[in-house]
N, C-alpha and C positions, 0 to 999 in steps of 0.2 A: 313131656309133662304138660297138661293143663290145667296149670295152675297161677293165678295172678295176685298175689297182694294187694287188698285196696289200703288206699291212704299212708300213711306212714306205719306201714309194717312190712316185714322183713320174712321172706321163709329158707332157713336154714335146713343142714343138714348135720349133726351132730360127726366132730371128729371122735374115730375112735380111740380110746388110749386104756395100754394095757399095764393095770396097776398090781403092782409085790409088795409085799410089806419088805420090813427092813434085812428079814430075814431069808427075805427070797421065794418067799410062799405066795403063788400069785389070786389072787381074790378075784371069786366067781362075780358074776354078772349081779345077785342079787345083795352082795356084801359091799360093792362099791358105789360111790358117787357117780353119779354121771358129769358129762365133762363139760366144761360151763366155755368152750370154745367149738364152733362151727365156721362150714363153710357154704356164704349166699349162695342160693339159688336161683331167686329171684326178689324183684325187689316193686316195692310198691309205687304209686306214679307221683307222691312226696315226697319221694325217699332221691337226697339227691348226696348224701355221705358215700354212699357204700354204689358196689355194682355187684354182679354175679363173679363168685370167684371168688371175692375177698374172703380171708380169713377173720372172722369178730371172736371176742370176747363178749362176755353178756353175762348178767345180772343171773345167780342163782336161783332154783326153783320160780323162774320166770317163763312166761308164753305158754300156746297149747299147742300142746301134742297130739298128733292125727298120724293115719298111714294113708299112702296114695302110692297106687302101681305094687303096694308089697313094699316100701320104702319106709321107715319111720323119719316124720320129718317134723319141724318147730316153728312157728308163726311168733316174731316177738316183732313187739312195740320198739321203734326205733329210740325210745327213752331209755329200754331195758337192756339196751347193748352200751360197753363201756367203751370200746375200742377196735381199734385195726391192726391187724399184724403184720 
C-alpha cells in the first residue's frame, strides 16, 4: 500500500461485523450501521497514540471514505477516534 497519512490523521480499515436482530434475522449490508471500530493501517508522522495494528474505536459518521488497491478504507482525525482496544 502507498499510502501515508499527513499530520495527525489516521487511515483505518473498517472491522467487519455481522448484525441479527433479536429474532435471528441477519440484516443486509444496506439496513445496517456500519461499524464505528477499525483496525490502523498506518499512521500519520503526529500521530504518536496509536501504531499500525491497533484496534480504535472512533467517532460515528466521522472521516473520508476512499478505495485504494480494491480495499475500502477511512482517513479519520485523530480527534475523531475515542479509544484503544
Amino acid at each position: 500500500m502507498n499510502f501515508k497519512p499527513l499530520g495527525k490523521r489516521v487511515l483505518v480499515k473498517r472491522t467487519e461485523v455481522e448484525q441479527k436482530t433479536a429474532s435471528g434475522i441477519i440484516l443486509v449490508d444496506s439496513a445496517k450501521e456500519k461499524p464505528n471500530t477499525a483496525v490502523v493501517k498506518a499512521v500519520g508522522s503526529e500521530v504518536k497514540e496509536l501504531k499500525e495494528g491497533d484496534t480504535i474505536v472512533f467517532e460515528q459518521y466521522r472521516g473520508t471514505e476512499f478505495t485504494l488497491d480494491g480495499e475500502d478504507y477511512l482517513v479519520l482525525d485523530i480527534e475523531n477516534i475515542i479509544g484503544v482496544m
